[in-house]
Gaussian input, Z-matrix of N, CA and C with variables (Angstrom, degrees):
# hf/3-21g

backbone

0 1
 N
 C     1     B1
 C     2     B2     1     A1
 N     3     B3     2     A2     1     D1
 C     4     B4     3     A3     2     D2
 C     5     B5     4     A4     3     D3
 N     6     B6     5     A5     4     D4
 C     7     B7     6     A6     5     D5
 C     8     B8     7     A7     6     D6
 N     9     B9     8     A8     7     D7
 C    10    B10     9     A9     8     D8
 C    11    B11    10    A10     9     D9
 N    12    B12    11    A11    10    D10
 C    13    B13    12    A12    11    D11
 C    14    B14    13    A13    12    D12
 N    15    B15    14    A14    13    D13
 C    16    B16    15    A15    14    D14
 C    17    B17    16    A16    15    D15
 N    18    B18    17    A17    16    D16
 C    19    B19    18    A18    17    D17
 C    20    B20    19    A19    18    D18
 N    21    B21    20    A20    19    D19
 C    22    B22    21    A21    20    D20
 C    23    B23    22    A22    21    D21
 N    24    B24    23    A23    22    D22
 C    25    B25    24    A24    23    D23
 C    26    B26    25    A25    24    D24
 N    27    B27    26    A26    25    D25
 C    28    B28    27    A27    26    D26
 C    29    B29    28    A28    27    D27
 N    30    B30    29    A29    28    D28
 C    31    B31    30    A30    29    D29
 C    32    B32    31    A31    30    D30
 N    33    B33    32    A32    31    D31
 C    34    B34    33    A33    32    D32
 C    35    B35    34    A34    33    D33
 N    36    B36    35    A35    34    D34
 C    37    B37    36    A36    35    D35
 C    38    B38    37    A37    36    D36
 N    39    B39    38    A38    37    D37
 C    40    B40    39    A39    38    D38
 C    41    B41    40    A40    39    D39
 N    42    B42    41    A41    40    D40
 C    43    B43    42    A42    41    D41
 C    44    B44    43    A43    42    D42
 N    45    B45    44    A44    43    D43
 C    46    B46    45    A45    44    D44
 C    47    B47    46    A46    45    D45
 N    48    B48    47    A47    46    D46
 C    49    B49    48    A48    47    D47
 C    50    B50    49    A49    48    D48
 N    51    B51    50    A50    49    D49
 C    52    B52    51    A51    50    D50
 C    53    B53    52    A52    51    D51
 N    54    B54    53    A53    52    D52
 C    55    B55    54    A54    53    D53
 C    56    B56    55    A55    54    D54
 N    57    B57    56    A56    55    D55
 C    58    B58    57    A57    56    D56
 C    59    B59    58    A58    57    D57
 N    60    B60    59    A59    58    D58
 C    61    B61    60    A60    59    D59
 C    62    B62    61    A61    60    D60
 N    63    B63    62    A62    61    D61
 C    64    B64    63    A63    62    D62
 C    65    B65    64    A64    63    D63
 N    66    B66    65    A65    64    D64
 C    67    B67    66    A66    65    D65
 C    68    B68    67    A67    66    D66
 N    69    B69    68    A68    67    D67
 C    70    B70    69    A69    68    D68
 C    71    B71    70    A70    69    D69
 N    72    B72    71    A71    70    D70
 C    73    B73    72    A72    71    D71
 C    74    B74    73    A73    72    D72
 N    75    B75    74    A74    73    D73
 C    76    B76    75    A75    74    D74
 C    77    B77    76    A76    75    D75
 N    78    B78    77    A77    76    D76
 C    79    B79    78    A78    77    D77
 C    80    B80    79    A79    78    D78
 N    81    B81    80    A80    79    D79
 C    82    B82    81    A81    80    D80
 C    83    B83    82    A82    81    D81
 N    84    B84    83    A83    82    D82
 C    85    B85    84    A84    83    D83
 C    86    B86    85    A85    84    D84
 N    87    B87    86    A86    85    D85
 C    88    B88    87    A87    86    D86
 C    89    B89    88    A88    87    D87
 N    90    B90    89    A89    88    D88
 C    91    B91    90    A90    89    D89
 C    92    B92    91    A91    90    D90
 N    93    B93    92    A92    91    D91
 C    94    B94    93    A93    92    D92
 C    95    B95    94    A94    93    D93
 N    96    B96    95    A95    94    D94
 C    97    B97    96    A96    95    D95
 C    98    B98    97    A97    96    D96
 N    99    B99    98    A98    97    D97
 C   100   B100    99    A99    98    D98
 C   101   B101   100   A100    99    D99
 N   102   B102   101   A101   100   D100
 C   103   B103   102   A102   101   D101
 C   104   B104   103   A103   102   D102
 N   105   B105   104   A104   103   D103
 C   106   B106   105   A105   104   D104
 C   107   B107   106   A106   105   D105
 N   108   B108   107   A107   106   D106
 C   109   B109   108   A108   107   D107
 C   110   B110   109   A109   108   D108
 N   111   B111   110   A110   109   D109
 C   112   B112   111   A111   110   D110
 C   113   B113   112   A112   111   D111
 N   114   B114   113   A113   112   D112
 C   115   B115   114   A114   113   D113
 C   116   B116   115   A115   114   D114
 N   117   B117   116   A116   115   D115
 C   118   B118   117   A117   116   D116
 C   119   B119   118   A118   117   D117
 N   120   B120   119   A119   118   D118
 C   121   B121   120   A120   119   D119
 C   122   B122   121   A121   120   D120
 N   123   B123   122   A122   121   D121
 C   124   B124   123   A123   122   D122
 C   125   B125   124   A124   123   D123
 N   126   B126   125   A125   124   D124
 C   127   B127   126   A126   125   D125
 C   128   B128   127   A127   126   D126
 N   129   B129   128   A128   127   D127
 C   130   B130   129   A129   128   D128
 C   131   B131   130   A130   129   D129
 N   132   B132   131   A131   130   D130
 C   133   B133   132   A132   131   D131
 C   134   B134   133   A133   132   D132
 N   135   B135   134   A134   133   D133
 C   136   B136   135   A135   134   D134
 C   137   B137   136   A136   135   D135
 N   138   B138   137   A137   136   D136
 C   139   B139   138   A138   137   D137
 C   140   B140   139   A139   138   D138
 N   141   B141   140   A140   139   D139
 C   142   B142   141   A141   140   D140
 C   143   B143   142   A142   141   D141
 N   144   B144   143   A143   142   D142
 C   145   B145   144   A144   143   D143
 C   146   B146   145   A145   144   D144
 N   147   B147   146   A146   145   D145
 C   148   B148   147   A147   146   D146
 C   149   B149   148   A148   147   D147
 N   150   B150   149   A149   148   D148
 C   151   B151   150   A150   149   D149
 C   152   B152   151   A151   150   D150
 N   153   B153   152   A152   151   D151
 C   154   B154   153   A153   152   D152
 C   155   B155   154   A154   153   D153
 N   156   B156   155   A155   154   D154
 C   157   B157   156   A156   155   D155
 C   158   B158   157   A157   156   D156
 N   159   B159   158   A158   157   D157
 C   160   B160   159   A159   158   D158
 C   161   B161   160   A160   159   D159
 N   162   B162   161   A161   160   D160
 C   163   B163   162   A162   161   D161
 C   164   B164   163   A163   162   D162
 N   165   B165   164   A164   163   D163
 C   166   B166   165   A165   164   D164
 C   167   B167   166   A166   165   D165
 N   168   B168   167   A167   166   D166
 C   169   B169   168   A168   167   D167
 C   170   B170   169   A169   168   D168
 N   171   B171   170   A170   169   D169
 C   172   B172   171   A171   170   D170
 C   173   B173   172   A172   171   D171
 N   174   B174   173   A173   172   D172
 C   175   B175   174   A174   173   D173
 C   176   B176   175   A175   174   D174
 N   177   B177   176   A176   175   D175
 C   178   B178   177   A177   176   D176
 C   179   B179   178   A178   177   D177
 N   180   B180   179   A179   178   D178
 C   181   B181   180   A180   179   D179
 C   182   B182   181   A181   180   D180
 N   183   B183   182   A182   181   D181
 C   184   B184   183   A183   182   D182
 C   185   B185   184   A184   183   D183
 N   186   B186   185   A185   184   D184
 C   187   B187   186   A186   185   D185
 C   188   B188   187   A187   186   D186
 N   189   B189   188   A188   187   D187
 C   190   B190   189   A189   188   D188
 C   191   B191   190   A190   189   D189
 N   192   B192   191   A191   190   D190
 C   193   B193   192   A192   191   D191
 C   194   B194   193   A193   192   D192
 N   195   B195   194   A194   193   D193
 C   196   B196   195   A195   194   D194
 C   197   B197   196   A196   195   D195
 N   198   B198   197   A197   196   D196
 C   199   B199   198   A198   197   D197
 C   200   B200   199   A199   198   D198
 N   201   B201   200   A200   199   D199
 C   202   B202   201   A201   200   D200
 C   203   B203   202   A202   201   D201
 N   204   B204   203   A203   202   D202
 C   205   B205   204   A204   203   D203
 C   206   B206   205   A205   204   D204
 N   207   B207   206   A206   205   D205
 C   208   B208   207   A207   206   D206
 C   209   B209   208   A208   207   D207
 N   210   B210   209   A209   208   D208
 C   211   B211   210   A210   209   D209
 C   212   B212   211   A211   210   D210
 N   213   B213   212   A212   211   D211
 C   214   B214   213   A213   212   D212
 C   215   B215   214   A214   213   D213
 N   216   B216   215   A215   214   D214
 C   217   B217   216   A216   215   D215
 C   218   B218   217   A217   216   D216
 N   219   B219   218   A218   217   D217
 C   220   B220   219   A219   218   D218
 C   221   B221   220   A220   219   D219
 N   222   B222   221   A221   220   D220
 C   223   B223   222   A222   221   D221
 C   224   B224   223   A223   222   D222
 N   225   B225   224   A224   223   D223
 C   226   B226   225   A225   224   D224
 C   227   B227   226   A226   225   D225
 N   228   B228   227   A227   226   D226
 C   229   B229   228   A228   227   D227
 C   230   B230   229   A229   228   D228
 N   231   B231   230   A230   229   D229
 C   232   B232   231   A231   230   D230
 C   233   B233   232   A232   231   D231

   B1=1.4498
   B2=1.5325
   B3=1.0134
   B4=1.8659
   B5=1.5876
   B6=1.2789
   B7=1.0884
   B8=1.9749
   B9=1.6312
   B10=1.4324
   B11=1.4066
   B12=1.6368
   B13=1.1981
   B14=1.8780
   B15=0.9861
   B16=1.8637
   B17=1.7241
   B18=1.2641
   B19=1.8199
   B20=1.5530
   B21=1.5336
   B22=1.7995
   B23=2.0995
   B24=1.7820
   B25=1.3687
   B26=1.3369
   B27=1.2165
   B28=1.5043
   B29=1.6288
   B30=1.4525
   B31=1.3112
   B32=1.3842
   B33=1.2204
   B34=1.5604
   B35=1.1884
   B36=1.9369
   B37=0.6658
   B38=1.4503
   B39=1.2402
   B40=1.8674
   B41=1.1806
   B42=2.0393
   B43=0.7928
   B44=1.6826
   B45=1.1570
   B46=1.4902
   B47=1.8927
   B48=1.5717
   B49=1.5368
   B50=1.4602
   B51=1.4243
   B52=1.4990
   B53=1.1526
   B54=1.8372
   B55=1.8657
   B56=1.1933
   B57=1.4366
   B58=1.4591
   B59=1.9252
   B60=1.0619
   B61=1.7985
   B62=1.4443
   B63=1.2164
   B64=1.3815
   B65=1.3276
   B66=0.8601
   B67=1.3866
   B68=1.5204
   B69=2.0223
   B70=1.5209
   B71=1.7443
   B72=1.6621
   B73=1.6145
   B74=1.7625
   B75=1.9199
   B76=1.4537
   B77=1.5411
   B78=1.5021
   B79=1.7441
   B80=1.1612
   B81=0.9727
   B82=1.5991
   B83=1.7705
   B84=1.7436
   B85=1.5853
   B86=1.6049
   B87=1.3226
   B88=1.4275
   B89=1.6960
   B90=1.1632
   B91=1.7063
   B92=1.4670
   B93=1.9363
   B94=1.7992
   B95=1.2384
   B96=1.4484
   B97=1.0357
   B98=1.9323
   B99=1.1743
   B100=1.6980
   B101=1.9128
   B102=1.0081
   B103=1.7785
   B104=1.7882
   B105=1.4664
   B106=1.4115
   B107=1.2266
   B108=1.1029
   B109=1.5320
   B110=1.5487
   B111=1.2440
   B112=1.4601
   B113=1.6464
   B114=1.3949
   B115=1.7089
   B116=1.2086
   B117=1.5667
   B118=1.5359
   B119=1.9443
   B120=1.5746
   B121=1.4938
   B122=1.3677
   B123=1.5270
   B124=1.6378
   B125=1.1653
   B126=1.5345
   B127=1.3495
   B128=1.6170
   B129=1.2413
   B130=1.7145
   B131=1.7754
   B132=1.5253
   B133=0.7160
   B134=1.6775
   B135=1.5119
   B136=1.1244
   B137=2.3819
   B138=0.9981
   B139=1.6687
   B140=1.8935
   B141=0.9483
   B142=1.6211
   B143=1.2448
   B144=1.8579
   B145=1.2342
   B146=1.8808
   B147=1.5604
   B148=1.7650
   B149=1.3646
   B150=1.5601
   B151=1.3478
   B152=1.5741
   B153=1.0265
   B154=1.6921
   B155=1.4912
   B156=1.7882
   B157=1.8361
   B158=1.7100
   B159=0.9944
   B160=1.9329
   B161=1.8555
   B162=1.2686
   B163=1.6251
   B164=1.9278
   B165=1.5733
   B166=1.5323
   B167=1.2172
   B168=1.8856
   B169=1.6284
   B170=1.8231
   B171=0.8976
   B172=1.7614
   B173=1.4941
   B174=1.6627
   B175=1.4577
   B176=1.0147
   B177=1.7151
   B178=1.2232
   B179=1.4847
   B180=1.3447
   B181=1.4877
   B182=1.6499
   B183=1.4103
   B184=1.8973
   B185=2.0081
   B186=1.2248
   B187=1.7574
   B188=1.4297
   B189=1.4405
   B190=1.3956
   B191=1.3008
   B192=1.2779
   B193=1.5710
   B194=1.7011
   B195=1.8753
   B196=1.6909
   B197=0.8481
   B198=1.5762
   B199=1.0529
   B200=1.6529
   B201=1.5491
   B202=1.4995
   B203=2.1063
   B204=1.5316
   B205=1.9299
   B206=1.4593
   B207=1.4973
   B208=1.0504
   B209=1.7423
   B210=0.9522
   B211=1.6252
   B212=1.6558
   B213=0.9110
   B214=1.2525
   B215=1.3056
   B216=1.2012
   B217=1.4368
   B218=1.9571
   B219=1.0030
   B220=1.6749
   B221=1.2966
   B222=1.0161
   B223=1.9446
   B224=1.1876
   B225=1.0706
   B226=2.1473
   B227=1.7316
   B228=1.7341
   B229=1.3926
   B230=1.4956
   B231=1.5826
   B232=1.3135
   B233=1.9967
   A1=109.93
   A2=120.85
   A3=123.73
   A4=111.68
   A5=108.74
   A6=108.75
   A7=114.01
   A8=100.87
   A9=112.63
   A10=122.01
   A11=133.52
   A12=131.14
   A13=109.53
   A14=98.95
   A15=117.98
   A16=91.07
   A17=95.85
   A18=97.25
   A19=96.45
   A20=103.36
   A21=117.45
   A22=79.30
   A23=105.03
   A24=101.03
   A25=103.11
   A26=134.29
   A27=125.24
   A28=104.17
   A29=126.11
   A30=99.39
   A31=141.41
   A32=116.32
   A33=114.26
   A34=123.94
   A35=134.27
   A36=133.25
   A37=115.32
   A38=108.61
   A39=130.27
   A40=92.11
   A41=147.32
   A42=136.55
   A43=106.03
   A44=122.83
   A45=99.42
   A46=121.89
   A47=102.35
   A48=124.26
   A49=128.15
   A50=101.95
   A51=109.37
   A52=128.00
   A53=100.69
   A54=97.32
   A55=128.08
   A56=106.92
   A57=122.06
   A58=100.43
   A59=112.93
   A60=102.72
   A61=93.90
   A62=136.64
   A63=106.90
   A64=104.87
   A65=119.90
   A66=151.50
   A67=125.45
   A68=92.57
   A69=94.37
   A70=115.85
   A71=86.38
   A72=89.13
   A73=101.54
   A74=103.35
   A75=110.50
   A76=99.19
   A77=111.27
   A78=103.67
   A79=131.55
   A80=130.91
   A81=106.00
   A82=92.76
   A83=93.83
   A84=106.93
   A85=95.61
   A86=126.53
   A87=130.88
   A88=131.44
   A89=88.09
   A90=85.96
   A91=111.81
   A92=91.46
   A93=106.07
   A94=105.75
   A95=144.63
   A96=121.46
   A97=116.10
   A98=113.41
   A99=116.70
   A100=85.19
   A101=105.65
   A102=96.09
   A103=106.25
   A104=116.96
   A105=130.94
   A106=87.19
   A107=150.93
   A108=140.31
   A109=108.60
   A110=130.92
   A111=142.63
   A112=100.78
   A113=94.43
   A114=114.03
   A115=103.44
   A116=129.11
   A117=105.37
   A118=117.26
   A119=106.34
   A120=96.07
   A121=146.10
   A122=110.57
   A123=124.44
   A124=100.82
   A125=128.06
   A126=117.66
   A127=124.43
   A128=105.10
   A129=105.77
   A130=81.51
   A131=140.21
   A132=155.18
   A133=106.43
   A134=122.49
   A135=133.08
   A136=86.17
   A137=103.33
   A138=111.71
   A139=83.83
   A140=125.10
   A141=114.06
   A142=107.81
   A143=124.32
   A144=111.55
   A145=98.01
   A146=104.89
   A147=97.02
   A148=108.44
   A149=111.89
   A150=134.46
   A151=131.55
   A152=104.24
   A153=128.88
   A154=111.68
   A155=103.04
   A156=116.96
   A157=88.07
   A158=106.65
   A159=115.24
   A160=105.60
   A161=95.10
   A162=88.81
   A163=98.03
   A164=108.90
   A165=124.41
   A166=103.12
   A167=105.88
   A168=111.35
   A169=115.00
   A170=92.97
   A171=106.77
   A172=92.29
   A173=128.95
   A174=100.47
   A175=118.82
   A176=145.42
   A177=158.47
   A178=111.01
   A179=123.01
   A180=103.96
   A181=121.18
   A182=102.08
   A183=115.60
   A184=94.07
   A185=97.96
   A186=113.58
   A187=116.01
   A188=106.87
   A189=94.67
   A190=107.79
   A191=128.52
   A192=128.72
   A193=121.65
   A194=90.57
   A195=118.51
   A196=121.82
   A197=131.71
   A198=144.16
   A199=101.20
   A200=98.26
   A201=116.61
   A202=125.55
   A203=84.12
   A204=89.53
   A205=106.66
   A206=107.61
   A207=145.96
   A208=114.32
   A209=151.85
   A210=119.41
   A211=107.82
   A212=143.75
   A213=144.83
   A214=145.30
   A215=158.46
   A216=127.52
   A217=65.90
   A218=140.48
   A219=110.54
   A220=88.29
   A221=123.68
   A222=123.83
   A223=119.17
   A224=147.62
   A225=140.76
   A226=62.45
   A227=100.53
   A228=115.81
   A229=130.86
   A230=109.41
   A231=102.71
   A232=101.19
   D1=-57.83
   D2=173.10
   D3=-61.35
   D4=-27.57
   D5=-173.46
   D6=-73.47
   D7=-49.34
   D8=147.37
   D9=-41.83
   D10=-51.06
   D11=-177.81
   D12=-62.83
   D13=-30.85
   D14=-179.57
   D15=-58.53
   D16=-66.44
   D17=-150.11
   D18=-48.36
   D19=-39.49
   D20=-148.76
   D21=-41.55
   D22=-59.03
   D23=-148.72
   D24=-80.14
   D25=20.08
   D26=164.49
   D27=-51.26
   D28=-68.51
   D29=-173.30
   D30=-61.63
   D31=-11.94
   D32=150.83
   D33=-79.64
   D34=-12.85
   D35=154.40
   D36=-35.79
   D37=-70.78
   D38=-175.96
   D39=-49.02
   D40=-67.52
   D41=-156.37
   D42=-70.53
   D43=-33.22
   D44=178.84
   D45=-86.35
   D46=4.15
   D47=144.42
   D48=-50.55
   D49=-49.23
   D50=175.96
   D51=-93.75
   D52=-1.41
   D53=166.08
   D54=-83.24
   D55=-8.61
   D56=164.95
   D57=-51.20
   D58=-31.52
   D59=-167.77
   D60=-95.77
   D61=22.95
   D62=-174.55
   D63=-105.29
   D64=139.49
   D65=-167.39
   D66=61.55
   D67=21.09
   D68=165.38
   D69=-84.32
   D70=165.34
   D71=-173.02
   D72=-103.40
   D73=107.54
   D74=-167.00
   D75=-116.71
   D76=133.77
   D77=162.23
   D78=-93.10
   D79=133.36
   D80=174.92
   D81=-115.65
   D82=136.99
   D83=-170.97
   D84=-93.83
   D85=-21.47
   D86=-173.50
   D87=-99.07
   D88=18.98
   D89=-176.07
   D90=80.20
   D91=-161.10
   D92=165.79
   D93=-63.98
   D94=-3.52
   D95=166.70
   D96=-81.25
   D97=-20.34
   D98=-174.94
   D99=-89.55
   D100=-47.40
   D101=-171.68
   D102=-48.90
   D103=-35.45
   D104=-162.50
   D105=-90.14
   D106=-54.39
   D107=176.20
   D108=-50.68
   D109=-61.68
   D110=173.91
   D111=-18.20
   D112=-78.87
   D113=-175.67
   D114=-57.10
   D115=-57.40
   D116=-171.19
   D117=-64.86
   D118=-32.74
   D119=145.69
   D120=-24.46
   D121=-61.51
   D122=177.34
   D123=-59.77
   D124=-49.77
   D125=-177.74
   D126=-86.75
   D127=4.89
   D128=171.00
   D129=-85.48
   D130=-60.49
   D131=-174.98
   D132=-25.79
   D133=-59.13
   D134=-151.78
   D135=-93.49
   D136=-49.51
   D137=-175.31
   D138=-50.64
   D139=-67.43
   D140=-157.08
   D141=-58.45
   D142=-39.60
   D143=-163.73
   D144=-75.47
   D145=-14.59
   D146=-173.15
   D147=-54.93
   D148=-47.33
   D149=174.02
   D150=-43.18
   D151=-42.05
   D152=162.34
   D153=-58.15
   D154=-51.67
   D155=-179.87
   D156=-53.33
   D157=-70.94
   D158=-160.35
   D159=-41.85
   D160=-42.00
   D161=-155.73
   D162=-71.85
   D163=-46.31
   D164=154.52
   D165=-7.34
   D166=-91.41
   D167=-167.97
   D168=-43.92
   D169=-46.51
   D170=-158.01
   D171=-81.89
   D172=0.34
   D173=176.98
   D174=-70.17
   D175=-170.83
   D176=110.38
   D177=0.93
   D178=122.66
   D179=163.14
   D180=-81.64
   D181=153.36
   D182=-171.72
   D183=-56.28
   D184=148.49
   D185=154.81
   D186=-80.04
   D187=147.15
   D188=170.01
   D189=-112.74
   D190=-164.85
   D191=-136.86
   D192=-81.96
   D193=-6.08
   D194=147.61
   D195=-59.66
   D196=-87.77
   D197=135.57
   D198=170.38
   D199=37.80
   D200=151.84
   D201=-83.40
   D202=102.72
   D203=167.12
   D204=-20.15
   D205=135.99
   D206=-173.70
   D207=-72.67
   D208=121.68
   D209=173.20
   D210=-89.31
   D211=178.39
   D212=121.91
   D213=-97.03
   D214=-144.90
   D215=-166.66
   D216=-147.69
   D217=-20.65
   D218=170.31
   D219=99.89
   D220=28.65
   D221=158.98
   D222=-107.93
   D223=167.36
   D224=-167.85
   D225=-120.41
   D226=130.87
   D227=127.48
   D228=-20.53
   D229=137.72
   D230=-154.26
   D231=-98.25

């Protein structure tokens, strides 16, 4: 189920990947092939940070200064 909720936001993941370029000034010397690199970038880009989300949720929770588990309230850091 989280894992489904993850994928759902991969594509806004990627899209808020590629707003980082907007209104940069990028060349591409290679054609559809540099445009096709670009994009498969954003989305290696957007797949790793999904990956990072997953491992996040599913870690261990932190101790606190006892060294009683932490709870969390079940929200991803903002």
């Amino acid at each position: 189920a989280l894992d489904q909720l993850l994928i759902a936001q991969l594509p806004q993941i990627v899209k808020e990947a590629a707003g980082g370029l907007a209104g940069a000034n990028v060349s591409i010397l290679n054609g559809a092939d540099g445009l096709g690199e670009i994009a498969a970038g954003l989305v290696s880009q957007g797949l790793t940070i999904l990956e990072n989300v997953r491992r996040g949720v599913n870690a261990a929770p932190a101790n606190d200064d006892n060294g009683t588990p932490q709870k969390g309230n079940g929200q991803l850091p903002a």
